[in-house]
C-alpha positions as CSV (number, residue, x, y, z in Angstrom):
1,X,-26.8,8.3,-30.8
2,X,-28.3,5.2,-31.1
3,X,-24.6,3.5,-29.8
4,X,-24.3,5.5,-27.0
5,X,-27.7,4.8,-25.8
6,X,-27.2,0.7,-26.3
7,X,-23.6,-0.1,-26.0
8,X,-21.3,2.7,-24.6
9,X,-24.1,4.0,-22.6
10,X,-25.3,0.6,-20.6
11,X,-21.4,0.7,-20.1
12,X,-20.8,3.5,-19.1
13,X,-23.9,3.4,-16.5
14,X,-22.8,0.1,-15.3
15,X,-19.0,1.4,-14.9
16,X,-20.3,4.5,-12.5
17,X,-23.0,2.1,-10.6
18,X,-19.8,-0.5,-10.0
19,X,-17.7,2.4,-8.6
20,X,-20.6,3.6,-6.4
21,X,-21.2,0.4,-5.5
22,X,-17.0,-0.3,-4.4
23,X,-16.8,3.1,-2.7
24,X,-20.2,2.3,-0.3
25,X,-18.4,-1.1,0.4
26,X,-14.9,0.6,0.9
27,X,-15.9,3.5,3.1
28,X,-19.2,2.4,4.7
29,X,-19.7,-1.2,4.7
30,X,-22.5,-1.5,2.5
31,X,-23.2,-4.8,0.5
32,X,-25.6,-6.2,-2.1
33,X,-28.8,-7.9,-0.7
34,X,-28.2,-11.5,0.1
35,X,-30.4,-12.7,-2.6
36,X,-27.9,-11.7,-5.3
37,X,-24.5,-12.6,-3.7
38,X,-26.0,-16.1,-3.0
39,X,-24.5,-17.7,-6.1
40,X,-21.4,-16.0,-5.8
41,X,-21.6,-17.2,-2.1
42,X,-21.8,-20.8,-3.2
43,X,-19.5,-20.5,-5.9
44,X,-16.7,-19.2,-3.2
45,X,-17.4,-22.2,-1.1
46,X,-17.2,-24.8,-3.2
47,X,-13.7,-23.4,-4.8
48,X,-12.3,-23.4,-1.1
49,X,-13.5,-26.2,-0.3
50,X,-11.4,-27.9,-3.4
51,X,-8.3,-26.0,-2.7
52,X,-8.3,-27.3,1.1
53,X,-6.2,-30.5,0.6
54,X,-3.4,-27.8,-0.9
55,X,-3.8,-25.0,1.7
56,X,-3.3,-27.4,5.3
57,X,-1.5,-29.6,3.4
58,X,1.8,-29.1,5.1
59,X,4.2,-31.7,2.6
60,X,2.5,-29.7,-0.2
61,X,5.0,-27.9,-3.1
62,X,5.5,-24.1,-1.8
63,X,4.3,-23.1,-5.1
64,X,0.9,-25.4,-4.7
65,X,0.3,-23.9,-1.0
66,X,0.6,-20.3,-2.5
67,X,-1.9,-20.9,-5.3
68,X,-4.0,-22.4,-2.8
69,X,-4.0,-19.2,-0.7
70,X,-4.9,-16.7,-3.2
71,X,-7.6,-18.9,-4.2
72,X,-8.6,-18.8,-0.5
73,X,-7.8,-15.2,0.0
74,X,-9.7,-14.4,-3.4
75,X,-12.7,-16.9,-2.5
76,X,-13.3,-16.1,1.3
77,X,-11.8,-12.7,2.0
78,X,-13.9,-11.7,5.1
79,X,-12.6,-15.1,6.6
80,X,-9.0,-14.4,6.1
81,X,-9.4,-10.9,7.2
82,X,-10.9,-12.3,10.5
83,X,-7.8,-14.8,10.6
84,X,-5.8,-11.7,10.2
85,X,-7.1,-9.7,13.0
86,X,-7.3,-12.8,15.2
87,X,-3.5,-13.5,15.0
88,X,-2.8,-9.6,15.5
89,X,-2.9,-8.4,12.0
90,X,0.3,-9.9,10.9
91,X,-0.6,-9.7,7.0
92,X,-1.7,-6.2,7.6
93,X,1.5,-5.6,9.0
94,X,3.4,-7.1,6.4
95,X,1.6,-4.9,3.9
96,X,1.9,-1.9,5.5
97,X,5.9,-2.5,6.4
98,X,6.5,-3.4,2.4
99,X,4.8,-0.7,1.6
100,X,7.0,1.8,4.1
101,X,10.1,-0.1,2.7
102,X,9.0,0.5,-1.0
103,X,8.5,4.6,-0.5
104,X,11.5,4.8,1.9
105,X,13.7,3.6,-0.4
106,X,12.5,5.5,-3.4
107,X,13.4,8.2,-1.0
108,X,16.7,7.2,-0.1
109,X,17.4,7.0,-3.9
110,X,16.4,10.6,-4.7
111,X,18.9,11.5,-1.7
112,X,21.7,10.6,-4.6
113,X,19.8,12.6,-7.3
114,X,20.0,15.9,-4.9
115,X,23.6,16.5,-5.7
116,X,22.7,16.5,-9.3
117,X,20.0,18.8,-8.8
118,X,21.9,21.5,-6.6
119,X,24.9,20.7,-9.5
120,X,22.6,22.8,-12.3
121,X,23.1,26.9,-11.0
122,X,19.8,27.7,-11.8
123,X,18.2,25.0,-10.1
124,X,20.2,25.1,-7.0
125,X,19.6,29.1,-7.2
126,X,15.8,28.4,-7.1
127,X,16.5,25.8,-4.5
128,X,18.3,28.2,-2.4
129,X,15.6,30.9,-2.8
130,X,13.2,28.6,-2.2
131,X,14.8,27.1,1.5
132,X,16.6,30.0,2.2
133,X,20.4,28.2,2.4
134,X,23.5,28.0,0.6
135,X,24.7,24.7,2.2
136,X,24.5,21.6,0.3
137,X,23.3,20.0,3.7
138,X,20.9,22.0,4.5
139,X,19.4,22.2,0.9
140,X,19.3,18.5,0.8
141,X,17.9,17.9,3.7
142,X,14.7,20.2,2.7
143,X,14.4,18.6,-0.2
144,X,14.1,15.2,1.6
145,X,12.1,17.0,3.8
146,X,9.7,17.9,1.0
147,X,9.6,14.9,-0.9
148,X,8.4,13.0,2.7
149,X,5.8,15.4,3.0
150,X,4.0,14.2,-0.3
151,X,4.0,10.7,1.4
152,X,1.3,10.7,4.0
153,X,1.7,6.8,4.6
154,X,5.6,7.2,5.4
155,X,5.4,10.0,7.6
156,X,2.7,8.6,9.6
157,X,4.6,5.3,9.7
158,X,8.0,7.0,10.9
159,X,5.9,9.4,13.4
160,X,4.4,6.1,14.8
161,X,7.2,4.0,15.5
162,X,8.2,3.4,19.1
163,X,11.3,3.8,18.6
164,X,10.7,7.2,17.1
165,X,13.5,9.8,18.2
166,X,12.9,13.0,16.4
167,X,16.8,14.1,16.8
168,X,17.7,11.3,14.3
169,X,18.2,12.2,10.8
170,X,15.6,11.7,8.8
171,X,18.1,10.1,6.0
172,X,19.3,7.6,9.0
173,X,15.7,6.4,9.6
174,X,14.6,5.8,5.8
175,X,17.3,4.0,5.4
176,X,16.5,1.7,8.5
177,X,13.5,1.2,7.1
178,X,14.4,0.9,3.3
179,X,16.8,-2.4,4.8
180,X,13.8,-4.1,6.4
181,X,15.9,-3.0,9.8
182,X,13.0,-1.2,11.2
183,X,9.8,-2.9,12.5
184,X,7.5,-0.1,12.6
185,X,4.6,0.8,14.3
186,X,2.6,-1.7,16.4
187,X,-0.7,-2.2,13.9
């Protein structure tokens, strides 16, 4: 008793008050009082101060002017969110496209594993119950279906794109977008 009361207690306390804490910031902006972020305020100032001469330092080694940016990013993120949003949100962007690449093309590799699937009889007879078709085509193609229902992000980001023609495979477009060949939705 006396351990959970000292140790795993105080931990487990402070664990619940920190995720509390993140989820106020997260969803509704809330922040410490200024009185106790001011060393942490300092502290972030005078590391990005030091790793200036690396960030606009334009002869700099790549590897140098990366380091120097997470610094900066990790040290003065409200600053390089306000960049961000200034320019038009291209790191946003960038995000949000890797991120539609990454689930499209887990998507377009599943595509392959649906022959396998509809190649085991009792799976493809449960498949066939289950979307109400015989054809390989047509079973496939609500399984993709499926599977790009469970990704909210992806759906959204196909649904969004200006070039978004509905009467084009579904298959066709994840691919586009697992190559890089589609640019997505503006912001």
């Amino acid at each position: 008793m006396g351990a959970w009361s000292g140790g795993i207690g105080g931990f487990v306390t402070g664990l619940a008050a920190g995720a509390a804490l993140a989820f106020g910031y997260v969803h509704f902006g809330a922040e410490l009082p200024g009185w106790l972020t001011l060393p942490d305020r300092l502290k972030a100032n005078l590391i990005s101060t030091t790793v200036e001469d690396r960030l606009y330092d334009l002869s700099a080694p790549a590897d140098a002017q990366r380091r120097a940016l997470e610094v900066y990013f990790d040290n003065r993120a409200k600053d390089a969110a306000a960049h961000d949003a200034a320019a038009g949100h291209p790191f946003l962007s960038a995000l949000r496209r890797a991120r539609a690449k990454r689930e499209a093309r887990q998507l377009v590799t599943a595509w392959g594993g649906y022959d396998l699937a509809l190649a085991k009889p009792s799976l493809r007879q449960a498949l066939e119950r289950k979307h109400g078709s015989g054809d390989d085509d047509a079973l496939k193609a609500a399984m993709l279906a499926e599977a790009l229902a469970k990704r909210p992000f992806l759906s959204a980001w196909l649904r969004a794109d200006p070039a978004h023609d509905a009467a084009r495979p579904v298959l066709e477009r994840l691919r586009e977008v697992a190559a890089g060949r589609q640019a997505g939705p503006a912001r």
